[in-house]
LOSEBA-884414 format. One line per field, with one value per residue (C-alpha): x, y, z; residue number from 1; residue in one letter. Coordinates in steps of 0.5 Angstrom, whole numbers, plus 500, padded with zeros to 3 digits. Layout:
N
east: (X | ...)
north: (Y | ...)
up: (Z | ...)
num: (NUM | ...)
residuo: (A | ...)
END
This chain:
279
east: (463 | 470 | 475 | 482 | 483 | 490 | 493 | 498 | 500 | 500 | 505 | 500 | 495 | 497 | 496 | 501 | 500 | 498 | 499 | 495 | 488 | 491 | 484 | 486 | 484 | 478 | 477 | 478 | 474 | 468 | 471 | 471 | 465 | 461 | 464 | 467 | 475 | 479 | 485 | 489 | 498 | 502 | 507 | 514 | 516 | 518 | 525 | 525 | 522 | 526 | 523 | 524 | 524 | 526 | 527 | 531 | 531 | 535 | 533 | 534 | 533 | 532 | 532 | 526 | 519 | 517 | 515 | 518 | 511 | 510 | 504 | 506 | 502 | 503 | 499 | 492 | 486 | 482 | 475 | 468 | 462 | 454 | 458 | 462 | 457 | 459 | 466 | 466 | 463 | 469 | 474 | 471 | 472 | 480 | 485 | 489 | 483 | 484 | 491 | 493 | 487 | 484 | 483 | 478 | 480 | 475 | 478 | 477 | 470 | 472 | 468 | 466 | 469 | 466 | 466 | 471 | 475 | 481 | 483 | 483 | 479 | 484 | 491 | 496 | 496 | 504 | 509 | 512 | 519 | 525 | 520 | 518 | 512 | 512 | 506 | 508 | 505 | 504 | 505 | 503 | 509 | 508 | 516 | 515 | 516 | 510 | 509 | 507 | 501 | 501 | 508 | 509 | 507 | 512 | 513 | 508 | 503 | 500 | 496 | 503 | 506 | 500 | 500 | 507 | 508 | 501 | 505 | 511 | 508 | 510 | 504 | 498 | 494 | 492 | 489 | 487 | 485 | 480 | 483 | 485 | 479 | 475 | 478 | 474 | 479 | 476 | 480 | 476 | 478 | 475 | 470 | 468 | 468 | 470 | 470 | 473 | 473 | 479 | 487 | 490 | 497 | 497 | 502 | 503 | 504 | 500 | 498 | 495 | 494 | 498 | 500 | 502 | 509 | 512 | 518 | 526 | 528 | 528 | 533 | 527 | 521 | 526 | 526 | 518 | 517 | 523 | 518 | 511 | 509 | 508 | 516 | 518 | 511 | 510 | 514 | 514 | 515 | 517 | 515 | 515 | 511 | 511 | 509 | 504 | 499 | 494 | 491 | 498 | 501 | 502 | 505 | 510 | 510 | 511 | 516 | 520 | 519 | 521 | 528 | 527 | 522 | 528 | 532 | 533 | 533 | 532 | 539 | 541 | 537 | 544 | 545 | 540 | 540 | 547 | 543 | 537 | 536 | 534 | 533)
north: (502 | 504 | 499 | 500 | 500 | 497 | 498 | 493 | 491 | 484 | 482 | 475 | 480 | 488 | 491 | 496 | 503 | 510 | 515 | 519 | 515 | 517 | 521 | 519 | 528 | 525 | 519 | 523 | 530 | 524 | 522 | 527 | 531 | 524 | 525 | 518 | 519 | 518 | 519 | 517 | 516 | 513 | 509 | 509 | 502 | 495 | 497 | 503 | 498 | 496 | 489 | 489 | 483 | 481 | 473 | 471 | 479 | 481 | 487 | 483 | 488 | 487 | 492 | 489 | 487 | 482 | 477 | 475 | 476 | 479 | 483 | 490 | 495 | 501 | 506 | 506 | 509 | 509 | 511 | 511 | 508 | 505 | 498 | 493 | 495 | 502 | 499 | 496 | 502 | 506 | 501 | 499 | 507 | 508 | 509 | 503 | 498 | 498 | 496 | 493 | 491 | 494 | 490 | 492 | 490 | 492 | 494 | 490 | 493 | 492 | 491 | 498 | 502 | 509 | 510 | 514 | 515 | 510 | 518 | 523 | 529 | 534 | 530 | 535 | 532 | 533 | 531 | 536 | 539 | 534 | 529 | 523 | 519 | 511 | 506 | 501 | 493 | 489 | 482 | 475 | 470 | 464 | 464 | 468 | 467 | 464 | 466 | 459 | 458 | 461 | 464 | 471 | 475 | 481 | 487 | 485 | 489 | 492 | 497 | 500 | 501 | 505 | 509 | 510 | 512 | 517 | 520 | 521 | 523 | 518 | 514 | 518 | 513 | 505 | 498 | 491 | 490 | 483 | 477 | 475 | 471 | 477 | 481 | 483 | 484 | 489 | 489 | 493 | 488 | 491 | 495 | 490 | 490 | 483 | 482 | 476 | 473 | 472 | 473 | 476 | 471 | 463 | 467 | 464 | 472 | 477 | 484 | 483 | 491 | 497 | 504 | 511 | 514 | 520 | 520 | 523 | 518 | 511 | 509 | 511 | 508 | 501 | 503 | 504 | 498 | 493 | 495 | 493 | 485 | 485 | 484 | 478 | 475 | 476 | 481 | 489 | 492 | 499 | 504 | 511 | 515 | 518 | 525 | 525 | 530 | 527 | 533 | 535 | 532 | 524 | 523 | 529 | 525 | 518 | 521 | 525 | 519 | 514 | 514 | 513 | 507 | 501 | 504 | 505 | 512 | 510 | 508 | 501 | 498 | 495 | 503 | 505 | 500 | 502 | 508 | 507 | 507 | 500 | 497)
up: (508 | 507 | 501 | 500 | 492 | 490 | 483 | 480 | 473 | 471 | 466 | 465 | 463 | 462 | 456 | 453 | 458 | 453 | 457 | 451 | 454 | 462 | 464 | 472 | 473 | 470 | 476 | 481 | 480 | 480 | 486 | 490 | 487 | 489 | 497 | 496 | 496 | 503 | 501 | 495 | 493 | 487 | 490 | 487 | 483 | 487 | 486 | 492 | 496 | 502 | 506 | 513 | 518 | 525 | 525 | 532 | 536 | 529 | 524 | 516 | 511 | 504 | 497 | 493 | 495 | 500 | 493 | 486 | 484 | 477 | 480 | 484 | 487 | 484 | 488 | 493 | 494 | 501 | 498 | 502 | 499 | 500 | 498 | 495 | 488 | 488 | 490 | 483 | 479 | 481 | 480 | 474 | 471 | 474 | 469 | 471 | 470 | 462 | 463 | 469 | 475 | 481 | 487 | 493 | 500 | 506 | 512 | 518 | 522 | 529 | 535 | 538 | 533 | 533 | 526 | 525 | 518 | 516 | 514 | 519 | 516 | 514 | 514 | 510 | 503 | 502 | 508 | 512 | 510 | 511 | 512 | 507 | 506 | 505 | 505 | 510 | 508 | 513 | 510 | 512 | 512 | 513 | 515 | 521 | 528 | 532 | 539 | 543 | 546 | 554 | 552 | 554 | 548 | 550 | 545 | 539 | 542 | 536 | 539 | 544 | 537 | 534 | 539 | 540 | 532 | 533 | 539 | 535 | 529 | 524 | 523 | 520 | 518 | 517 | 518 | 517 | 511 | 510 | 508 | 500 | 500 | 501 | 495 | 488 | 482 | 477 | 470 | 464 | 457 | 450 | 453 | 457 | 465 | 469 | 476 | 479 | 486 | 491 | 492 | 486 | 487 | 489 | 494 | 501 | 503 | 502 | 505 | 511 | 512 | 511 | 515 | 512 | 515 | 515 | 517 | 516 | 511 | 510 | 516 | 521 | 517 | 518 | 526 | 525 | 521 | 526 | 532 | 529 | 531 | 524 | 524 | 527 | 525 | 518 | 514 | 513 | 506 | 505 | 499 | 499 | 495 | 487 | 486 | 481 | 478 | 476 | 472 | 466 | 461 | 461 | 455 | 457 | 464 | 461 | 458 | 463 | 468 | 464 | 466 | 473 | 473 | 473 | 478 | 485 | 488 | 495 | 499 | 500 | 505 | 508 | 509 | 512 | 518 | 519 | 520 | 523 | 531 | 532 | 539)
num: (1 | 2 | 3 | 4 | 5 | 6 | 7 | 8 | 9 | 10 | 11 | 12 | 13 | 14 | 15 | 16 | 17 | 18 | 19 | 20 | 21 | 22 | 23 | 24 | 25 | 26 | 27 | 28 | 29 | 30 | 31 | 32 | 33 | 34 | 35 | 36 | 37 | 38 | 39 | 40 | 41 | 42 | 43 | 44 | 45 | 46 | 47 | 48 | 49 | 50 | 51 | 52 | 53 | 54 | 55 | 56 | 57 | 58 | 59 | 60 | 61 | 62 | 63 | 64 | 65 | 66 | 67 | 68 | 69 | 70 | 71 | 72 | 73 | 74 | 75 | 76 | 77 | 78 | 79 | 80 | 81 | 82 | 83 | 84 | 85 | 86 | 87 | 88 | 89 | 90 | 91 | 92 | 93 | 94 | 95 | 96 | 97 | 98 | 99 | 100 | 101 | 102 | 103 | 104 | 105 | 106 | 107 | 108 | 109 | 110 | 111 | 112 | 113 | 114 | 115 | 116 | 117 | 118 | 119 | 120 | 121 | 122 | 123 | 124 | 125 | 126 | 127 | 128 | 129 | 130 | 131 | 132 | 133 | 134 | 135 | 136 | 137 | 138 | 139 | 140 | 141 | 142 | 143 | 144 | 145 | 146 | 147 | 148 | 149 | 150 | 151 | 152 | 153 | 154 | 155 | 156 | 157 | 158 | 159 | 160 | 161 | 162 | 163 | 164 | 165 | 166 | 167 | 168 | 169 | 170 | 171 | 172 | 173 | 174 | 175 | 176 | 177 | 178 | 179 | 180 | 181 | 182 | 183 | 184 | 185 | 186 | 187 | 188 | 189 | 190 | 191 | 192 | 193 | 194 | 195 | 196 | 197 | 198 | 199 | 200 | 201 | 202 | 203 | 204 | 205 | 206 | 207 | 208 | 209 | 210 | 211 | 212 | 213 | 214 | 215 | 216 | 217 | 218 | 219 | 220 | 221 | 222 | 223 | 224 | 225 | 226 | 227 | 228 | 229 | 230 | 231 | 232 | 233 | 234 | 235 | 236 | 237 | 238 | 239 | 240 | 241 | 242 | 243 | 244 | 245 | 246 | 247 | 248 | 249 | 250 | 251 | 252 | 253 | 254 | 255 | 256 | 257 | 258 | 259 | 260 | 261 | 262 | 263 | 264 | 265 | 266 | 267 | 268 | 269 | 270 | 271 | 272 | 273 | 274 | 275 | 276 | 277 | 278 | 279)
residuo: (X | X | X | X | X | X | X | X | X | X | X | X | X | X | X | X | X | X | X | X | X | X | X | X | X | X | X | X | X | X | X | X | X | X | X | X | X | X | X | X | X | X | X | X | X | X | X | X | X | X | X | X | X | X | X | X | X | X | X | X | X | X | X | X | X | X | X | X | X | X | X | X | X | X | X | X | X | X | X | X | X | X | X | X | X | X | X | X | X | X | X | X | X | X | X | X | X | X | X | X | X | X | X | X | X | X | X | X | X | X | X | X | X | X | X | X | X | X | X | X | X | X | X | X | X | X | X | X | X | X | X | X | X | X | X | X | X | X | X | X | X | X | X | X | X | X | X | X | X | X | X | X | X | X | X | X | X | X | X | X | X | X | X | X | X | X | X | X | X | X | X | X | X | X | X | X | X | X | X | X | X | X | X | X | X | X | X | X | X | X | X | X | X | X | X | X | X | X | X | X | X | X | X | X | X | X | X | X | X | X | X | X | X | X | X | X | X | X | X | X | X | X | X | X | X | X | X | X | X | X | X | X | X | X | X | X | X | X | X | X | X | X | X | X | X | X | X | X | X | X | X | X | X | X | X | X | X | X | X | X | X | X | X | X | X | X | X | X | X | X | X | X | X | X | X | X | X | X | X)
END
């Protein structure tokens, strides 16, 4: 069974981050030697984040992410496993664990499905030359816009839009994720593992499923996100990707990083659209 791993740091709850104890090269040999991993990304801070959304057939984009919430998801791993007890195991041994928290997701099972990966064997593991990648979250949002009962659902046709984005090459994977209510925090306090059921925030938003885009730069991911369905009836959050090698100095990378943390590197959202081919 296939399980989305979010990471976050709770600022209610985080213990401080030592880079020294950073065994994550570790986690991930087990991972890969097991057969379980998918596939697996850091993402940059919630400062490059860029939220889309389309309200009355017009683009609205925003620097930050779609909630003020303290929690933030700073990276994702898609794993593959016998159930929800072996989900746990390995979240349970994730670096992130002894300091912030790991949520499960399942993917959504569809009716017919012929069992094929979220991942598809063989994806590239870093982008093409002059392309970037970024996680797109697509987020319930009780703000959106909603189609009338009998109305014409012209343009939010989910599956026009995956196959448009497969077609171009700039969607490489993704899916619905189960709702919050079916997600399992797992946290590790003291030696001590502690799981806990349901959504990880008391917010009306939350991260209905997710796509993985490589585009030209952050003006075409916004014309990606615009299309989605998700765009007009919900909110679309854009993050790109941190490099990390999971298997060097942390300390020295801690270090290296530190000043790139609290700052945007991503353009101006308000830029971007100015860039974008929108219609």
């Amino acid at each position: 069974m296939e399980y989305a791993l979010f990471y976050a740091v709770d600022e209610t709850d985080a213990v401080p981050y030592d880079p020294a104890k950073d065994d994550i090269g570790t986690w991930v040999d087990e991972l890969e030697a097991r057969g379980a991993s998918e596939f697996g990304e850091r993402l940059r801070p919630e400062q490059d984040a860029t939220t889309v959304r389309v309200r009355g057939g017009e683009v609205l984009v925003a620097d930050g992410p779609f909630t003020e919430s303290k929690e933030s998801v700073g990276g994702f791993d898609v794993i593959d496993v016998r159930d929800l007890d072996e989900a746990i195991e390995i979240a349970s041994r994730h670096p992130v664990a002894s300091f912030g928290r790991v949520e499960i997701r399942p993917f959504v099972q569809w009716p017919g499905a012929d069992g094929s990966r979220i991942v598809p064997r063989g994806m590239p593991a870093a982008a093409e030359v002059g392309r970037r990648r970024y996680v797109m979250f697509v987020v319930s949002d009780p703000s959106g816009e909603r189609t009338e009962p009998g109305a014409e659902a012209g343009g939010d046709d989910p599956e026009a839009w995956v196959a448009e984005m497969d077609g171009r090459g700039a969607r490489l994977f993704g899916e619905v994720l189960h709702p919050p209510a079916d997600a399992t925090f797992v946290k590790r306090r003291g030696g001590e593992v502690i799981v806990s059921d349901g959504p990880m925030a008391e917010a009306k938003e939350w991260i209905a499923g997710f796509d993985y885009l490589e585009v030209r730069d952050l003006a075409e991911a916004i014309e990606v996100a615009a299309k989605h369905p998700m765009a007009r009836g919900g909110t679309i959050e854009l993050r790109p990707t941190w490099p990390f090698d999971h298997y060097e100095d942390h300390v020295a990378r801690d270090r290296r990083e530190a000043e790139l943390r609290d700052v945007r590197l991503e353009p101006p959202a308000a830029s971007a659209l100015a860039r974008a081919v929108v219609r």
